[in-house]
N, C-alpha and C positions, 0 to 999 in steps of 0.2 A: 504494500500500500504506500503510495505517495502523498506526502501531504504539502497541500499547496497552500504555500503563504499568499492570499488574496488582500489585499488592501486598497479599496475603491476611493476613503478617504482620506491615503497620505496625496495630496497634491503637491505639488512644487513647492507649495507656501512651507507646508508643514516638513519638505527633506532641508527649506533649508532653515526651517528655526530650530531643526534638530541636528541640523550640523551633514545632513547627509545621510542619518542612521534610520536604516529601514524599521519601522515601529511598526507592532502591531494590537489590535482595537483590546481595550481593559479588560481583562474579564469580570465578567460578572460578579457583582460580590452576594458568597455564599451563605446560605442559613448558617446561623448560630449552632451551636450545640446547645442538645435539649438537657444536658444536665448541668447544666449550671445557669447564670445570669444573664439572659442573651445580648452580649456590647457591654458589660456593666464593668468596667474595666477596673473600678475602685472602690465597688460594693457599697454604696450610696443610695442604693435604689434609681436609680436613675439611667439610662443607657448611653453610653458616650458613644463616638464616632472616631475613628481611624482615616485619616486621609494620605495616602501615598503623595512621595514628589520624587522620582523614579529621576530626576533628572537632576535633583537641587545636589549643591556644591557642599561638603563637608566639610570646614575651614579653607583651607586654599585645597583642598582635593577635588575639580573638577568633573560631577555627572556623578559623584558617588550615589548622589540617592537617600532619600528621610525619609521618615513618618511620623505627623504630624497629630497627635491625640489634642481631642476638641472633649472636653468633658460636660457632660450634661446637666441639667438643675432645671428647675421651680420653671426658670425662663431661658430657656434653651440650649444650645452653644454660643460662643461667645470665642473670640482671638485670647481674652485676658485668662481665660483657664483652660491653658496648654500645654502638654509636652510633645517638645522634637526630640527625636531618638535619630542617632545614627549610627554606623557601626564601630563609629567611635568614643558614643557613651557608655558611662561607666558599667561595666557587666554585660557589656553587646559582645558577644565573640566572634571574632574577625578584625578587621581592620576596615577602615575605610579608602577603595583604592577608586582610580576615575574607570568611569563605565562601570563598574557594580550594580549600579539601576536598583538597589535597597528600596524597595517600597512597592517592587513593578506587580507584585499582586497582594493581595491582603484578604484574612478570613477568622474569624474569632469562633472562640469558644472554649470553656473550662477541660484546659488540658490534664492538669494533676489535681481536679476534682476537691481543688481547697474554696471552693461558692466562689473564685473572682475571675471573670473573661479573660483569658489569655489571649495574645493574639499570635497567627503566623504571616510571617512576611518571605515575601520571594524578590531575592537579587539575582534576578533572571538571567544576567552576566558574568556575574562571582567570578575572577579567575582562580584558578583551584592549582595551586603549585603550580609548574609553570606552562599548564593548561590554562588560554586565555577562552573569557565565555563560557563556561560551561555551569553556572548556574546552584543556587543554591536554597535552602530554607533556614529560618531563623526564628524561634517563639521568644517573645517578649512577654514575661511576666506577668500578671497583675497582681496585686494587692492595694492594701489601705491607702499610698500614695497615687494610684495608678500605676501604668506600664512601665518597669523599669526590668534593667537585667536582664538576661537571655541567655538562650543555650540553641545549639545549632541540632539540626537533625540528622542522622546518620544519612548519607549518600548512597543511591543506588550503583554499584558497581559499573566501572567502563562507562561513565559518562561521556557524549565526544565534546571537542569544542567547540565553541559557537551554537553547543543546542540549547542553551538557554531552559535549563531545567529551572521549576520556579515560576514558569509562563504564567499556572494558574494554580488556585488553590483551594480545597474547600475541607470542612470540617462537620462531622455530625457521627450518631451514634451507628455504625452503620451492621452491626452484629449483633445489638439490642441488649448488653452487658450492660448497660447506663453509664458506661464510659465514654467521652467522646475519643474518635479515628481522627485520623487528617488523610486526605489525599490528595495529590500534585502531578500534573504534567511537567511534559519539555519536552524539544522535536524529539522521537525516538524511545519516548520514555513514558508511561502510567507508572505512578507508585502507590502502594496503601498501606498508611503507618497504624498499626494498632495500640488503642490505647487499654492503660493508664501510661502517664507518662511520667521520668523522675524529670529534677530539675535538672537534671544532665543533659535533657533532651533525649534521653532513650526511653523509645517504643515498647509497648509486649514482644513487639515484631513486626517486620517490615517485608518488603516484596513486589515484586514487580508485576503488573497487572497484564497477562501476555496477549488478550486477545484483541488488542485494539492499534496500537504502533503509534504513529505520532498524532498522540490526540493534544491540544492547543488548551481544553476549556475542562474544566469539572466544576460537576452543578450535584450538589445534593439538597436532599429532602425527601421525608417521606410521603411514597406516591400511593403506597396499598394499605396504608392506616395497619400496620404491626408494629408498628411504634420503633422498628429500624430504617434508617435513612438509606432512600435508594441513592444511586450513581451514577452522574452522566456524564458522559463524554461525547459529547459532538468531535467531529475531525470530516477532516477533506481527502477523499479516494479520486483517483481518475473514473471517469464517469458519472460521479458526482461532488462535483464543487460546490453545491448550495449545503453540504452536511450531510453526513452517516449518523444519524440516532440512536442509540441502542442504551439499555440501563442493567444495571449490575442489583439483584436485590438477594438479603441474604437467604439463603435454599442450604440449611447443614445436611439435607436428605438429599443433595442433587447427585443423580446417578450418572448424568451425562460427563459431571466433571469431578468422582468421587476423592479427588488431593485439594478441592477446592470447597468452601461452603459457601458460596457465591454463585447464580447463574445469571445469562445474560439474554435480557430480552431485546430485541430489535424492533425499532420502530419504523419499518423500511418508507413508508411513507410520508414521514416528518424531516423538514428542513431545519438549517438554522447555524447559528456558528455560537451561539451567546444566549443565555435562560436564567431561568429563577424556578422557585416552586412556592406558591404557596393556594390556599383554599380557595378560590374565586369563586364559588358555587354555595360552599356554605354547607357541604355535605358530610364536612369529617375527614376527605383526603385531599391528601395534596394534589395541584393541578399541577403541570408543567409547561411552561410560557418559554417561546422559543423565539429568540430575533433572530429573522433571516434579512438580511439588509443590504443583499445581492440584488442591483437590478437585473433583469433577465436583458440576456448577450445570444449571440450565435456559439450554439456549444454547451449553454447553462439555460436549461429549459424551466419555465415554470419563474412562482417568484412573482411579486408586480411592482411596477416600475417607482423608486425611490424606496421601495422594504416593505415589510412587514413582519407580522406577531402572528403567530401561531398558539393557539391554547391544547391540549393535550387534558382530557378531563380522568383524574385516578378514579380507580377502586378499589376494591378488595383483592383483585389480583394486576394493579396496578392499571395505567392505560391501556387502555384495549385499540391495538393494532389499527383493528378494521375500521375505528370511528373515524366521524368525521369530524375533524377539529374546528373550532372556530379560526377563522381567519379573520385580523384586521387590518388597517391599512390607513393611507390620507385619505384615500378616494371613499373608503367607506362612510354610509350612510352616517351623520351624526361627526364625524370626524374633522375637527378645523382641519383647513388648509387642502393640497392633494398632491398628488404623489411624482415625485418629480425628478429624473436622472441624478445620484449620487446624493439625494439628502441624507441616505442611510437611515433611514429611522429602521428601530432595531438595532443600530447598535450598541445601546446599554438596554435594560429592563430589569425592573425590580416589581416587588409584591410588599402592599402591608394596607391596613385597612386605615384609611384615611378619614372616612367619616364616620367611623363607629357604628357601622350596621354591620357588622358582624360578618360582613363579606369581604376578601381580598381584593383591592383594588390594584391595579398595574401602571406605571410611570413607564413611557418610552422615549428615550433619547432620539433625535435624531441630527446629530452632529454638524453634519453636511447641508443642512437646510440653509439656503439662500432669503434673505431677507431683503426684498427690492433689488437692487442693485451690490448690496451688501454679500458677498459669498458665503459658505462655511459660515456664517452669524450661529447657529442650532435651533433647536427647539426641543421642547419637553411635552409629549401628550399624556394626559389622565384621562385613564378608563376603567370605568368603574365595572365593582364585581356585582351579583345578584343571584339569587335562584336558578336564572334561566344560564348563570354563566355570564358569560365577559361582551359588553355591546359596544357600542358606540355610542346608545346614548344618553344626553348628557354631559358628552368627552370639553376637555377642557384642553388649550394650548396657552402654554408659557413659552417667551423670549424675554430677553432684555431689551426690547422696547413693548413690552407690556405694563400696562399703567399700574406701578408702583414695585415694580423688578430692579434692583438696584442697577448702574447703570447704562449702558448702550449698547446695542449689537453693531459689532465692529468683523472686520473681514477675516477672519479665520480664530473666533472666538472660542468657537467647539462645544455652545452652552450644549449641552445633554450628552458631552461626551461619558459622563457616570452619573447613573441615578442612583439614590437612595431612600428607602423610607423607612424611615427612623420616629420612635414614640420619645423624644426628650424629657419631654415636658411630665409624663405619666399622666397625659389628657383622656388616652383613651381612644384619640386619633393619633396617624403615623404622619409626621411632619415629610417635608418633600424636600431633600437633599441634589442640588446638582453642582455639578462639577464643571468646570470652561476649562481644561489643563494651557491652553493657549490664549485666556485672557490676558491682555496686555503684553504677551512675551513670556509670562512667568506663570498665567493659571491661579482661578479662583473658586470659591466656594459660595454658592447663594442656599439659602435656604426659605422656605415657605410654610409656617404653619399650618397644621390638619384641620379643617373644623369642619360643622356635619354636611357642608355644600361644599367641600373640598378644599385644596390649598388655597391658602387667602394672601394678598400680596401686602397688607396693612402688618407692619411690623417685620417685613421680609428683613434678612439682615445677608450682609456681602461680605465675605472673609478671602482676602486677597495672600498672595504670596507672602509679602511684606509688611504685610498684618500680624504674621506667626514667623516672621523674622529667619524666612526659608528667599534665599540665595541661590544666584548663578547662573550662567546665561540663557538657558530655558528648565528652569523646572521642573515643567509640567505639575504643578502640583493641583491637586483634583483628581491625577490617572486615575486611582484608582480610590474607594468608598466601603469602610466594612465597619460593623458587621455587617 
């Protein structure tokens, strides 16, 4: 299997505010682990937020990479209650060298099951002795101060260079121990670490996950309500570029692979490179929500023109193959805006229930969306969840020239390059997190409160690079959003 690096929206703008460096779209940030505090990084009650800056500068070390903790309260995040980490604070292990990319993925969850979110980070470059690129993982603590400290993960054998192990990350209970796992790509590579974990960073056990090859994305949650998290791995085979779907759930009686307790279903008819999971229905299981945000080409059939979102509805023995997913879109009915060559919408997407009905709502990025004459400006649509599942309508669109978005949509801004939805506040509604990693050159943070008619733009706040005192000639800080 081949996996093709697809990038519809690095443009010209963006190789050269990255210097030349081929970049590829954030992954999705993953569900929390169900056994501990979900984001709650310093046990406050409260859920904090992790922001990657895959690019920023570590004193005078050049592209090393931070991550920047926003912690939560009463009233929200906020620039004044932060910490940057890099791999050069106190108890980070590594060093911080240029091109490490420290922050390039991020995914929380209570790793050593002491009640406070851990987090893992992926330097998807790491030079590994005098192997350059080949990529790494790293958990940072929590406790009563928040995120400090860390311990590296063991490495899967014969890494090569330049595969940027680390691409993506996610974390959940995936064997139903109530211990949280981690699992992590990189070209070449699925890994799955099983938990508890000491503060050494060692697993129960670790291993390479063989049946998939260079999968880019892992997305977990659980889709068949056994209260263990499935696992997905989107990747790109020749013959199909728009995604290979299939999910790994645990099966300790599988006969088909009796050295494994894992089997793997395929979803051969769903697309997508990027997802989430959470209830959109209302039913008890988890959905799984796919961006595909490939315009259709000669050669890449299927797909509608500027992206779209795929829904996948669970069960009891997870989605079922033969359904028919909902599909949405710009052009869809209810939906601002439409759908338009390289807006990319789809390529971020998140789940969290925004107006407190009890249904999953979904945020979709779409990076690439042109505004007037403005290029790449983004945008962000809200669609809301129900009984019947995921519509249109109702749907809502944010940019930074929407009235009272902090603010302007400027030419390669990238608002919706990462969503989030995040409960700060303990309202009850999930606040609307986006990310511009190319705002201004350096990448910012807006935020939007949840309330029962959705994100509301009165008291929006804008946390900029230089807000959280993250340096260097393009940051990106925004890449990436977890939990």
């Amino acid at each position: 299997m081949q996996h093709t690096l697809r990038l519809a929206l690095a443009t010209a703008a963006a190789a050269a505010l990255t210097g030349g460096l081929l970049i590829t779209l954030p992954a999705s940030p993953a569900l929390a682990a169900p056994s501990g505090p979900a984001g709650d990084f310093n046990g406050d009650g409260y859920r904090d937020v992790a922001v990657g800056a895959m690019g920023a500068d570590a004193g005078s070390v050049q592209d090393a990479g931070a991550v920047v903790v926003l912690y939560g309260s009463s009233s929200g995040i906020s620039a004044t209650k932060r910490t940057v980490i890099t791999q050069d604070s106190t108890g980070v292990p590594g060093a911080a060298e240029s091109d490490d990319r420290f922050g390039s993925s991020l995914a929380a969850g209570d790793l050593n099951g002491d009640g406070y979110a851990d987090l893992v980070v992926g330097s998807q470059y790491e030079a590994i002795g005098d192997r350059d690129g080949v990529g790494s993982l790293t958990i940072l603590w929590g406790g009563s101060g928040g995120l400090s400290g860390g311990a590296g993960l063991p490495q899967p054998a014969d890494l090569p260079e330049w595969g940027g192990y680390g691409a993506s990350v996610a974390t959940g209970d995936f064997d139903g121990d109530g211990k949280t796992d981690v699992t992590a790509t990189g070209q070449g590579r699925v890994h799955l670490y099983r938990g508890g974990f000491t503060r050494t960073g060692t697993p129960l056990s670790h291993t390479d996950v063989g049946e998939l090859g260079g999968a880019y994305e892992a997305i977990a949650g659980d889709i068949n309500g056994d209260k263990a998290a499935e696992r997905v791995y989107p990747f790109l085979v020749d013959g199909d570029e728009r995604g290979q779907i299939g999910y790994f759930r645990h099966d300790p009686g599988n006969m088909d692979h009796p050295e494994s307790d894992y089997a793997l279903t395929d979803l051969p008819n769903a697309d997508g490179e990027h997802g989430t999971i959470g209830d959109v229905n209302g039913d008890g299981y988890g959905d799984l929500v796919l961006g595909d945000y490939t315009d259709p080409r000669p050669g890449v059939t299927g797909g509608h023109k500027g992206g779209q979102i795929s829904v996948w509805y669970g069960g009891p023995n997870g989605p079922d193959p033969a359904q028919t997913p909902t599909v949405i879109h710009q052009d869809t009915t209810g939906v601002p805006g439409s759908g338009e060559t390289d807006d990319i919408f789809g390529a971020s997407v998140t789940v969290g229930d925004i107006n407190g009905d009890k249904y999953a709502d979904v945020a979709v990025g779409a990076p690439g969306e042109d505004l007037g004459s403005v290029q790449d400006a983004g945008s962000v649509t809200v669609l809301f969840g129900s009984a019947g599942g995921l519509t249109g309508t109702g749907a809502k669109s944010y940019t930074q020239d929407t009235a009272g978005v902090p603010g302007s949509s400027e030419y390669m801004d990238w608002f919706g390059g990462s969503v989030r939805l995040v409960d700060f506040d303990r309202t009850g509604k999930a606040d609307l997190v986006v990310g511009a990693a190319y705002e201004n050159g350096t990448g910012a943070l807006t935020t939007l409160r949840g309330t029962a008619s959705g994100p509301t733009t009165s008291g929006a706040t804008f946390i900029s690079a230089a807000n959280v005192a993250v340096k260097g000639g393009n940051p990106t800080f925004a890449w990436d959003i977890a939990p």
